[in-house]
C-alpha positions in Angstrom: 61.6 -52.3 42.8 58.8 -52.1 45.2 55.0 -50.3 44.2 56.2 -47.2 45.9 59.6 -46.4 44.1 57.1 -47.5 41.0 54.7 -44.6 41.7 57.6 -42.1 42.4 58.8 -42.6 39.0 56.0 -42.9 37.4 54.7 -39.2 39.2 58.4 -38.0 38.0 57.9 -38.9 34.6 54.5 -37.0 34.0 55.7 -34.0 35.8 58.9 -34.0 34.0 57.7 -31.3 31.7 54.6 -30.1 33.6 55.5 -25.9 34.3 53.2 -24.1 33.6 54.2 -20.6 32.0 52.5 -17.8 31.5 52.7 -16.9 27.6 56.8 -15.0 27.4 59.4 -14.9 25.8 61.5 -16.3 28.9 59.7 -19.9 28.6 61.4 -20.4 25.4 65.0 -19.4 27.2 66.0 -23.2 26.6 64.8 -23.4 22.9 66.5 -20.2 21.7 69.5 -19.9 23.3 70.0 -23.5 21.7 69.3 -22.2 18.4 71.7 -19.0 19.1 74.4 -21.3 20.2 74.1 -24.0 17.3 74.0 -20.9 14.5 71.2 -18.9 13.1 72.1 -19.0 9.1 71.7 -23.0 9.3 68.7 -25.1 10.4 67.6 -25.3 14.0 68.3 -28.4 15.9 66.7 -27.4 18.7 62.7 -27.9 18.4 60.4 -26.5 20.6 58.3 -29.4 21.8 55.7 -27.2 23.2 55.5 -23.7 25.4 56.8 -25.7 28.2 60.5 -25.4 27.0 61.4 -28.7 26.2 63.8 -29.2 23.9 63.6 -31.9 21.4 67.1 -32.9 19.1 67.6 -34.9 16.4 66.3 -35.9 12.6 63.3 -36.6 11.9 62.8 -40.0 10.9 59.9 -42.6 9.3 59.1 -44.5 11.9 55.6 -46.0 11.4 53.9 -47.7 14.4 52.3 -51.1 13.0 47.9 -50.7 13.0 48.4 -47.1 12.6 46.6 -44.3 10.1 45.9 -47.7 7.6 44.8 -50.6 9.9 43.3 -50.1 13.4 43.4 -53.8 14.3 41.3 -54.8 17.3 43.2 -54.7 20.6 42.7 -57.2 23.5 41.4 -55.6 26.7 44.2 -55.2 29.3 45.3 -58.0 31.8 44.3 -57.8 35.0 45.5 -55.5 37.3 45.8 -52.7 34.9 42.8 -50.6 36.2 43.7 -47.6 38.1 42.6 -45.7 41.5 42.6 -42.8 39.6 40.0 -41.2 37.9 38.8 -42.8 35.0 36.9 -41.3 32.3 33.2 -42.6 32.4 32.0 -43.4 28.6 35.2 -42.2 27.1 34.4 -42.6 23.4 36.9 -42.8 20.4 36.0 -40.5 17.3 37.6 -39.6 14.1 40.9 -37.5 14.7 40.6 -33.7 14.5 44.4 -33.3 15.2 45.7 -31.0 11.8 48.4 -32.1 9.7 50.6 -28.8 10.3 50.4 -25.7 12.2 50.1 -22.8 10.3 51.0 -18.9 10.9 49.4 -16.6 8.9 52.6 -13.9 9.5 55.9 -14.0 8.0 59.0 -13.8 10.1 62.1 -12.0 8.9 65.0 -13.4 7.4 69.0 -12.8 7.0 70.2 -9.6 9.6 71.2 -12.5 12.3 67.8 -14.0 12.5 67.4 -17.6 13.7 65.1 -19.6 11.9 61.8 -19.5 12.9 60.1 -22.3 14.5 55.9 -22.4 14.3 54.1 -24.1 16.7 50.5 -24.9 18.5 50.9 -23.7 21.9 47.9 -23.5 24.3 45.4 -24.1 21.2 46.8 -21.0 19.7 49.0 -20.9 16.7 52.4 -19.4 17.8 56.1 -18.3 16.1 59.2 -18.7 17.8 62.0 -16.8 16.5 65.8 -15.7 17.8 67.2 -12.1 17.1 70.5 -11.1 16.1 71.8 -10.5 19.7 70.1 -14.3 20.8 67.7 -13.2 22.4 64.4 -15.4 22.3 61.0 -14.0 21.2 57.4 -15.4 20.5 54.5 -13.6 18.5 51.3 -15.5 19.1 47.8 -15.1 17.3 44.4 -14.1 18.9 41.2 -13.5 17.5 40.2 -11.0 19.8 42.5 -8.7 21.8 44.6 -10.6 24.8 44.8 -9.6 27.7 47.7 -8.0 30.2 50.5 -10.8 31.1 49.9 -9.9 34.3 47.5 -7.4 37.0 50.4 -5.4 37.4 51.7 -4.6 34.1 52.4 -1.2 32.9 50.9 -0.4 29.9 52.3 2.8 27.5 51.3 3.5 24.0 53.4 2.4 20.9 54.0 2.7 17.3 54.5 -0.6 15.5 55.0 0.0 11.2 52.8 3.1 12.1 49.9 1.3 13.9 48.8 1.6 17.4 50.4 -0.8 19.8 50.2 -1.0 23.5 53.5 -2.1 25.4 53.5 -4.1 28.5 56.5 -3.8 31.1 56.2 -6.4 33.7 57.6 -9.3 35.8 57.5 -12.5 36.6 56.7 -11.7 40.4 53.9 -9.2 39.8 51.5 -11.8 40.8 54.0 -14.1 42.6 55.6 -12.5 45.1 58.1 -15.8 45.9 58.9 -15.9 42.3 62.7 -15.2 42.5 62.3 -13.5 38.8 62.1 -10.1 39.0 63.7 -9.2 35.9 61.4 -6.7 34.0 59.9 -7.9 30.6 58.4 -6.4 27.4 55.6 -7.4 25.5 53.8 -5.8 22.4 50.4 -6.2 21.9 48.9 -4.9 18.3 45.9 -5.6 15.6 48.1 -5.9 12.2 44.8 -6.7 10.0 41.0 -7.8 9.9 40.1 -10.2 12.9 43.7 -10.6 13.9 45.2 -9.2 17.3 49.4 -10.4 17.9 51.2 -10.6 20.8 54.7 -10.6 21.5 56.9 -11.8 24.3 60.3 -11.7 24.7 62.9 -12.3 27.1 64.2 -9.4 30.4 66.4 -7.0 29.2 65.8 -6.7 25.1 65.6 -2.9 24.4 62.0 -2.2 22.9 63.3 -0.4 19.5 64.7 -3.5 19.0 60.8 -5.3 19.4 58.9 -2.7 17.5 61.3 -3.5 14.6 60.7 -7.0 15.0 57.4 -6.1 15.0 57.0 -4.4 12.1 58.9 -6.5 9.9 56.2 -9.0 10.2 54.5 -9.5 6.9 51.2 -11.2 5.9 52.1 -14.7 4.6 52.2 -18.4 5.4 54.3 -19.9 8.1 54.0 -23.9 8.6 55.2 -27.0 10.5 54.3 -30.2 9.9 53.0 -32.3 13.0 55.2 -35.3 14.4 52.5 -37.6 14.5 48.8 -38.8 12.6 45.9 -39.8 14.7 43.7 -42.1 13.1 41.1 -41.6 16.2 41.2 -39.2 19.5 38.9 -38.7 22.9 35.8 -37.6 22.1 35.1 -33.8 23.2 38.9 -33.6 24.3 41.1 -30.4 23.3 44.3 -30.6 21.1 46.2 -27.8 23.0 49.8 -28.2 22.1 52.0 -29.4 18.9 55.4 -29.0 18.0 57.9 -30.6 16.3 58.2 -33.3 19.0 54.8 -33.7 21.0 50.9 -33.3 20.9 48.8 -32.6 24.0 45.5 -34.0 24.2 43.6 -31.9 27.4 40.1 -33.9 28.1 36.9 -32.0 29.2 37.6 -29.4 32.4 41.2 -29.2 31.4 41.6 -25.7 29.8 44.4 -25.5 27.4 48.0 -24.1 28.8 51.2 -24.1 28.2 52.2 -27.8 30.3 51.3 -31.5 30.2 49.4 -31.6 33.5 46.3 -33.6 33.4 46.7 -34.1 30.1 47.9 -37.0 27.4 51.4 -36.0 25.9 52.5 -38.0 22.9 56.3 -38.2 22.2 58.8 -39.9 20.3 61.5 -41.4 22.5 65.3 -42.0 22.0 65.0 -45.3 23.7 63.7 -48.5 21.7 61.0 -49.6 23.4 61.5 -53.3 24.1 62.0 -53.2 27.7 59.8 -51.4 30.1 61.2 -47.6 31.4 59.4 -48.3 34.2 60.0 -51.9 35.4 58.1 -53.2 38.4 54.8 -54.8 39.6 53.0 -52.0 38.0 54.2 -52.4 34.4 52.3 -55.2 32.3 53.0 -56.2 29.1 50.0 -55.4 26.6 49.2 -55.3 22.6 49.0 -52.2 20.6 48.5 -52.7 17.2 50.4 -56.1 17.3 53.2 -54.4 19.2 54.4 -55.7 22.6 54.4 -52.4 24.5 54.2 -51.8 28.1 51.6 -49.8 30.2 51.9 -48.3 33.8 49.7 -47.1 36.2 49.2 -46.2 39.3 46.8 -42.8 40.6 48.9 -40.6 39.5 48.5 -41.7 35.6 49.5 -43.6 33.2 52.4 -44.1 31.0 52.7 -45.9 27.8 56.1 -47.1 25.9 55.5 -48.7 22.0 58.4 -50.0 20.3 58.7 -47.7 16.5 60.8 -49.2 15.3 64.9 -48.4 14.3 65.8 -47.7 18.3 62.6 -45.5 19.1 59.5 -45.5 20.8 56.5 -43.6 21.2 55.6 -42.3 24.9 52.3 -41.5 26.2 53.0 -39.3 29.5 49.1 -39.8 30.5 47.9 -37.7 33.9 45.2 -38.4 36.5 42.5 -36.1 35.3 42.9 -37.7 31.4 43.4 -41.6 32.4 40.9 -43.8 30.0 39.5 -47.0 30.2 42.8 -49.5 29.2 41.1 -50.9 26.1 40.2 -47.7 24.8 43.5 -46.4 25.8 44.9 -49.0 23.7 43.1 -48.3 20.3 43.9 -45.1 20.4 47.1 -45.7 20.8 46.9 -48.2 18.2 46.0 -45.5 16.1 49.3 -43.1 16.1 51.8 -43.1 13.0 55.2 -41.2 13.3 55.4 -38.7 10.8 58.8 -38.4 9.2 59.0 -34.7 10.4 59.0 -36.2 14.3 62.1 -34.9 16.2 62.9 -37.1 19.2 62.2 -36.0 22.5 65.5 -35.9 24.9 63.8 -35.0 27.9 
């Protein structure tokens, strides 16, 4: 495999799961038809690994990545030949993790009537609640502290009623601001202020008649929704933004990266389905280094970096690592050093 096929996988594998999507219903198509599909009175398989609509399958198991949470054993520096053309992060220092143990949702979702099971997540730094109706059809409610704004410059808005609070309503499309977006279907979204500080917003996919959201809507009840996080940080980037979490990934976005929806310029930690022990991507660009004791293997080229560490039991854990949040290989390495699998981590099939 010569350096360029190298680069072209390497640049397919950190854009695998890089759309960016506005906050809708519609980017969690892929996670709840799956949950529709697979039953809504039993337990979701499919997981949400994030806003971008990748699905993650599988049980969560205790994988533990040697020099984790307990011991962060010094790392070597990495061989020669690791450095990249791409941006590196000048002074990139390593402090205590602030990444939370679970993600919580301070609303209640329904239950029984055909509901699927609801799934909480962090998605674009803001806590969020996945849920199916009766019909299938996906929805999200997500949580603001201050009131959002339109999903788009062109959407309608009309006044609503929502458990006999005000509510605005949005219609609008895909297209409105992208006029080669091939989506023209027309969307609803319901924008309210249930209590106190708290503003909701939700999203849900073309075609799902709005008596249908309202009532959604108001059977939201004050209360505690919460997923555990697939991984433990013992340390994380200085001044760097934990933007997404779900069941199967966390996104790190460094300084200058504002928090979204996709992995782009970002570092996206995963568990994989494959074991580790030989290199995804296998070529001149791919060294062999320590992580915690661990033979891994590291790429990089200037489009990023990507890390593969053997967890043990046929898995591994990925870092999908883009230009804009490349570090320094040693200090790559200890914070990789650093991650534990949590037994609540679904794999990632993506």
């Amino acid at each position: 495999m010569n350096d360029d096929e190298v680069e072209d996988r390497l640049r397919d594998a950190l854009r695998q799961f890089a759309v960016a999507a506005p906050p809708g219903g519609a980017m969690l198509s892929t996670v709840t038809t799956e949950s529709a599909r697979r039953g809504r009175r039993t337990r979701m398989a499919a997981r949400a690994t994030g806003i971008v609509a990748l699905v993650a399958i599988g049980a969560g198991l205790p994988y533990a990545l040697r020099g984790g949470a307990d011991d962060l054993s010094p790392v070597p520096a990495a061989p020669p030949g690791v450095g990249s053309s791409a941006a590196v992060a000048d002074e990139t220092d390593l402090v205590p993790s602030t990444v939370p143990a679970s993600v919580t949702f301070p609303f209640a979702a329904p239950a029984g009537a055909g509901y699927g099971e609801p799934v909480v997540m962090l998605a674009a730094a803001r806590p969020t609640l996945l849920q199916t109706l009766a019909a299938g059809e996906g929805v999200s409610v997500t949580l603001y502290s201050e009131r959002p704004a339109p999903p788009t410059s062109k959407a309608r808005a009309d006044a609503a009623k929502i458990g006999g609070l005000p509510a605005t309503v949005y219609q609008w499309s895909w297209s409105d601001d992208d006029a080669t977006n091939p989506d023209s279907g027309v969307r609803a979204s319901l924008v309210w202020q249930p209590s106190g500080s708290s503003w909701l917003r939700l999203d849900a996919d073309s075609g799902v008649p709005l008596e249908r959201l309202t009532d959604y809507a108001a059977s939201l009840r004050p209360g505690l929704q919460k997923a555990a996080a697939p991984f433990t940080f013992k340390v994380m980037p200085a001044g760097w933004t934990v933007d997404n979490i779900s069941g199967a990934v966390v996104t790190f976005a460094p300084p200058g990266v504002a928090p979204d929806q996709s992995f782009v310029d970002k570092i996206a930690v995963q568990l994989d389905e494959t074991p580790g022990l030989e290199p995804k991507l296998a070529g001149p660009e791919t060294v062999p280094v320590d992580v915690g004791g661990r033979k891994s293997w590291l790429t990089t080229t200037p489009e990023g970096q990507y890390l593969q560490i053997p967890a043990g039991d046929g898995h591994s854990v990925l870092l999908q690592i883009g230009a804009r949040a490349v570090l320094p290989p040693d200090v790559l390495l200890l914070f990789a050093a650093g991650i534990v699998v949590n037994p609540s981590a679904q794999v990632s099939h993506g």
